[in-house]
C-alpha positions in Angstrom: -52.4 11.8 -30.3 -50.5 14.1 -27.5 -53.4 12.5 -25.1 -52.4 9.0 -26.2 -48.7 9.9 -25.0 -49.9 11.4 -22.0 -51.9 8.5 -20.8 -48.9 6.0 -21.7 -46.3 8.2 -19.8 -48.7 8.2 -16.9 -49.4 4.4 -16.8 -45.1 4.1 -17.3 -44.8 6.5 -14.0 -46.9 4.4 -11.5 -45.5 1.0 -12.9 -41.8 2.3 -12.5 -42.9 3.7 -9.4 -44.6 0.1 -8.2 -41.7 -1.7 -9.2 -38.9 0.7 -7.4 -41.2 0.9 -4.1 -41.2 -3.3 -4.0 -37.1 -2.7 -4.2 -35.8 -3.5 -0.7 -34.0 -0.1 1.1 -30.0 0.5 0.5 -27.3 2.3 2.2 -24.2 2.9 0.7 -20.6 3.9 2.5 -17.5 4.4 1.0 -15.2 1.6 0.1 -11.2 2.5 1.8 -8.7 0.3 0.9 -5.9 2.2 2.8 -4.6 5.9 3.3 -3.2 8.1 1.2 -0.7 11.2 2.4 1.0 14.1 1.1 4.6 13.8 1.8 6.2 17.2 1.8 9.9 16.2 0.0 13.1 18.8 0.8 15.0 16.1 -2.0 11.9 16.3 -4.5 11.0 19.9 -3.9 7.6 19.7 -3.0 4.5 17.5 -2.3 5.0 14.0 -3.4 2.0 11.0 -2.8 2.5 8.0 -0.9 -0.2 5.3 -0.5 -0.2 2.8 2.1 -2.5 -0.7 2.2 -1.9 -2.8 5.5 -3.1 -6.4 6.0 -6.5 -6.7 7.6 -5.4 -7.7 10.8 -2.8 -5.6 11.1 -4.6 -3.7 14.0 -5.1 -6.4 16.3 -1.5 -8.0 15.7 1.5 -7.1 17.0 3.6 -8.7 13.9 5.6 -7.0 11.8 5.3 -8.2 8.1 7.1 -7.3 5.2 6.7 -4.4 2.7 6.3 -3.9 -1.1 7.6 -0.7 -2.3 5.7 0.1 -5.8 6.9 2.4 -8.1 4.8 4.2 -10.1 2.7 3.9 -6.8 0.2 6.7 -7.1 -3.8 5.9 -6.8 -4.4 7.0 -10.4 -1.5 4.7 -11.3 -0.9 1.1 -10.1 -0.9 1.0 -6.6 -4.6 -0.3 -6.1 -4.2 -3.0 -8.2 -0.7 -4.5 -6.5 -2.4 -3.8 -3.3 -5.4 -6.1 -4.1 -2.6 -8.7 -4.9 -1.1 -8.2 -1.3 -5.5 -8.7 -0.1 -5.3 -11.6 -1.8 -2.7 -13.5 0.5 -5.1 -12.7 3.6 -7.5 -15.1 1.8 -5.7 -18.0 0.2 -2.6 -17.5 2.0 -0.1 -18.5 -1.1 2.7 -16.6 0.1 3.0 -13.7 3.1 1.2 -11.0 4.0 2.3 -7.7 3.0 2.4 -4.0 3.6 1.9 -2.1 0.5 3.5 1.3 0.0 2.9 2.7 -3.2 5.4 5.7 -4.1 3.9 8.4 -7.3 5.9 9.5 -9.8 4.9 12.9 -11.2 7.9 13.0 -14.5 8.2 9.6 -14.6 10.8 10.2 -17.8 13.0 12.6 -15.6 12.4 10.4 -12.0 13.1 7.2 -13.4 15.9 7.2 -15.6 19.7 7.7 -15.1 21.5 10.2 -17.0 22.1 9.9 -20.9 25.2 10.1 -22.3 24.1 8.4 -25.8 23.1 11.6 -27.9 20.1 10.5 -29.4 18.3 10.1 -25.7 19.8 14.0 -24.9 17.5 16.8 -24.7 17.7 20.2 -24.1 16.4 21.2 -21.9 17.0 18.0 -19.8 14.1 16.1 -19.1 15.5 12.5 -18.1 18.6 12.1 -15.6 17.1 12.0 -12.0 16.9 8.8 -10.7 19.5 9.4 -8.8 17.3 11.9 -6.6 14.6 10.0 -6.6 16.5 7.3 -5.1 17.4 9.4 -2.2 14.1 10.7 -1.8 13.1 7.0 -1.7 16.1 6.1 0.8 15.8 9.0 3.1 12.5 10.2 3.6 10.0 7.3 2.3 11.6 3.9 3.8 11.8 6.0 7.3 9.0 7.0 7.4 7.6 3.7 6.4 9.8 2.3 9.1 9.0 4.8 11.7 5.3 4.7 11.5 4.8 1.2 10.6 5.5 -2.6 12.0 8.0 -3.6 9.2 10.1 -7.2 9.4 13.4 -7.3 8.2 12.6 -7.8 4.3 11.7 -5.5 2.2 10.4 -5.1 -1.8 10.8 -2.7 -4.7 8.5 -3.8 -7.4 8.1 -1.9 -10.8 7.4 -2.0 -14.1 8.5 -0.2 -17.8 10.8 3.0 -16.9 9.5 1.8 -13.3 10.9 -1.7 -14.2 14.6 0.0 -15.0 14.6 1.9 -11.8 14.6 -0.9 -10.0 16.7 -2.9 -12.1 19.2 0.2 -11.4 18.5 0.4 -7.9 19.6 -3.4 -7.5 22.2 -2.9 -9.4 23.9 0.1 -7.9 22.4 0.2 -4.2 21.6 -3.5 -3.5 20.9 -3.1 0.0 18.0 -0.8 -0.2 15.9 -3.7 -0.1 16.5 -7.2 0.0 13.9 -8.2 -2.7 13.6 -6.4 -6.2 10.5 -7.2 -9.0 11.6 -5.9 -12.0 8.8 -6.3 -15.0 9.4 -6.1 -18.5 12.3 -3.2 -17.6 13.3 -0.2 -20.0 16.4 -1.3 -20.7 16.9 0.1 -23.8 17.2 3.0 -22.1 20.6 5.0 -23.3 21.5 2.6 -25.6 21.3 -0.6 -22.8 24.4 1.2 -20.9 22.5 -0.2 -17.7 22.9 -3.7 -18.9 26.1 -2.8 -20.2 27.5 -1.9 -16.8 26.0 -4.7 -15.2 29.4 -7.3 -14.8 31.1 -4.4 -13.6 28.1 -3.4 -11.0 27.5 -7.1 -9.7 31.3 -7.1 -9.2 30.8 -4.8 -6.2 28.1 -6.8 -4.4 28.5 -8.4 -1.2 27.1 -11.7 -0.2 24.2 -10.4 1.9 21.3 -13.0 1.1 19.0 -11.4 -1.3 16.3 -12.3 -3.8 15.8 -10.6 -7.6 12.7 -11.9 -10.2 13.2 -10.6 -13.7 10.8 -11.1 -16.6 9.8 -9.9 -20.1 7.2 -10.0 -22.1 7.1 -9.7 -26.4 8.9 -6.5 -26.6 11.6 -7.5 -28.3 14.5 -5.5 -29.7 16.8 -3.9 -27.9 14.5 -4.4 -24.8 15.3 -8.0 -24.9 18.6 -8.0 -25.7 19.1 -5.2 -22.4 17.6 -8.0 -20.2 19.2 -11.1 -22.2 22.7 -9.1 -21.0 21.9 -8.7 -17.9 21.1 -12.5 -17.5 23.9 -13.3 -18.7 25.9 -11.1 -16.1 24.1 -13.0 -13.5 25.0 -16.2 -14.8 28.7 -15.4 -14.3 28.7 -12.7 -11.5 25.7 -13.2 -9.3 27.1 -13.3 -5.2 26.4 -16.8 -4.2 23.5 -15.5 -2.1 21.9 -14.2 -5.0 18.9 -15.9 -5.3 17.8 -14.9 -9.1 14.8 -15.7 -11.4 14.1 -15.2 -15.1 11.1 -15.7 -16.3 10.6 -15.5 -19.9 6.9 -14.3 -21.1 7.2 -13.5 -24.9 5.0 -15.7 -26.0 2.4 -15.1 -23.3 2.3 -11.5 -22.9 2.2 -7.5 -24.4 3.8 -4.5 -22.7 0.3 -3.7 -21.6 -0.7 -7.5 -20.0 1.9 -8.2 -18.2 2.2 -6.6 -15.0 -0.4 -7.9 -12.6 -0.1 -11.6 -13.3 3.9 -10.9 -13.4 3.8 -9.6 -9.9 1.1 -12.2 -8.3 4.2 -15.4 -9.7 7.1 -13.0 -8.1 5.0 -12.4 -4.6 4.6 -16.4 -4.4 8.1 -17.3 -5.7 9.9 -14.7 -3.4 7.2 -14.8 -0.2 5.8 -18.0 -1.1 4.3 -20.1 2.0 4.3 -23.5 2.4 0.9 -25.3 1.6 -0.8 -28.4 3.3 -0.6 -31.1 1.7 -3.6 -33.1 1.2 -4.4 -36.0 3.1 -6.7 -38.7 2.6 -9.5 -39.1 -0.5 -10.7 -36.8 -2.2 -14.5 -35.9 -1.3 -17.5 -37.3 -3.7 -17.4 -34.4 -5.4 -14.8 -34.8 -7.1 -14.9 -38.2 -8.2 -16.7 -38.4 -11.8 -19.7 -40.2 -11.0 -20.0 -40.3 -7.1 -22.8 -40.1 -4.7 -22.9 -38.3 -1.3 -22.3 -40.6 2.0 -25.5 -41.8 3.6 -26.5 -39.8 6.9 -27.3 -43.2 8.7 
C-alpha cells in the first residue's frame, strides 16, 4: 500500500510539474494608486495620515482641477474607494476630474463630534468634543499644504459619511467657506440630542451669499437620525442664501447604513461636478436595433 501512494504522488509531481512548465512566465510590480505621508500636526499633537490620488494626467498638464477632501480618509478606511470614484471620471468623463485627499481619523468619536451638553452623551473622562480642533488642523495645516504642493482650482470638496457625515454637516454649517462643496452621507445627527440640527436656522442665518453647493442624503436609519436631517431640510427650505445650491436625496427605501456610501458619493460627484455629455446624433448602429444586419463592405 505505502508503494501504491508513492508511485501516485510521483506520477501527481511530474504532471503538476508538466502542466506549470507549459504556463507562460509572469512578472509582477506593485500596484500605486497615489502617495501616502505622515503629516507631523502641532494642532493634533502628533503624526496624523494624509493620502493623496491625482488624475492620471496630472503630470503632463498644467491644469489645476478641483479637490475632494475625505474624511475618514485613511488607506485602511475609505479613501481607496472614493479615489477609484475620482479614476473613474478619467474614463467616462461624467463629471470633472478630481484630486483626492483623504484625511485619517485616529478617535473618530472624540475628532468628529462637537461638544455634548445633553447628559446622556457626557463621559468622564471626555472622549467626544474635538471637532473643533480637528477643524483647525484641517483649515491650517492640511488645505495648505494641499494648496501649496498641489495644482488646485478654485473649488473645493469635503465629503464624509456617519460621525464623518456630521462633521461636515457642522463644518458647512458653522465655517461655510472652508470649501465651497460639502457631501454629507447618511450624517450622525442624532448626535447630542440633534442640537446640530437644532441650531441650524440660527447657523444659516449667518451665511453670506458666496455661491456654494451642499448634497444631503439618508439612507433607512430612521429615528432620530432622520428626524436630525428632516430639520435641517427644513432650515434650508426657509433659510438657505439664495446662492445655496442644495440637494436632498432621500435613500430609505434603497439603502443600509452600511450600503450607502460609495454609490451616494458617485450621484453627488456628477450632480455637483457633473459635465455636459454629447448628445447623440444620427441612428443608432445595427447593433442595437433588434433584428439588424451589419452594412455590406461593397
Amino acid at each position: 500500500m505505502l508503494r501504491f501512494w508513492l508511485s501516485l504522488a510521483m506520477i501527481l509531481f511530474f504532471l503538476s510539474g508538466g502542466v506549470w512548465a507549459a504556463l507562460p512566465a509572469a512578472t509582477s510590480q506593485p500596484i500605486v494608486i497615489g502617495d501616502s505621508f505622515t503629516m507631523q500636526s502641532a494642532i493634533m499633537g502628533g503624526p496624523r495620515e494624509i493620502n493623496i490620488w491625482v488624475p492620471p494626467g496630472y503630470a503632463e498638464s498644467e491644469q489645476a482641477y478641483p479637490v475632494l477632501y475625505v474624511i475618514d480618509g485613511g488607506l485602511q478606511q475609505d479613501f481607496q474607494h472614493i479615489s477609484g470614484l475620482a479614476q473613474l471620471a478619467t474614463i467616462n468623463f461624467n463629471y470633472a476630474e478630481l484630486i483626492v485627499v483623504g484625511i485619517g481619523t485616529q478617535n473618530r468619536l472624540m475628532e468628529l463630534t462637537f461638544a455634548p451638553q445633553d447628559s446622556r452623551y457626557t463621559r468622564n473622562p471626555p472622549d467626544s468634543g474635538g471637532a473643533a480642533k480637528f477643524r483647525q488642523h484641517i483649515a491650517e495645516e492640511v488645505v495648505p499644504f494641499i494648496e501649496r504642493h498641489y495644482r488646485t482650482g478654485n473649488r473645493s470638496a469635503l465629503v464624509g459619511e456617519s460621525l464623518a457625515g456630521l462633521f461636515t454637516t457642522e463644518t458647512f454649517l458653522r465655517t461655510p467657506a472652508l470649501f465651497t462643496d460639502y457631501i454629507a452621507v447618511s450624517p450622525s445627527l442624532w448626535w447630542d440630542d440633534k442640537a446640530l440640527s437644532k441650531q441650524a436656522p440660527e447657523l444659516l442665518d449667518r451665511h453670506d451669499d458666496t455661491p456654494r453647493r451642499l448634497y444631503l442624503t439618508m439612507a433607512d436609519e430612521g429615528g432620530t437620525m432622520q428626524k436630525g436631517l428632516d430639520m435641517i431640510v427644513e432650515a434650508l427650505r426657509v433659510k438657505a442664501p439664495e446662492n445655496l445650491d442644495w440637494t436632498y436625496i432621500d435613500r430609505s427605501q434603497t439603502e443600509t447604513h452600511a450600503s450607502i456610501y460609495h454609490g451616494a458619493v458617485l450621484d453627488a460627484l456628477s450632480v455637483l461636478f457633473g459635465l455636459p455629455q454629447p448628445e447623440h446624433k444620427g441612428p443608432d448602429p445595427w447593433y442595437l436595433i433588434e433584428g439588424g444586419q451589419p452594412e455590406s463592405d461593397q
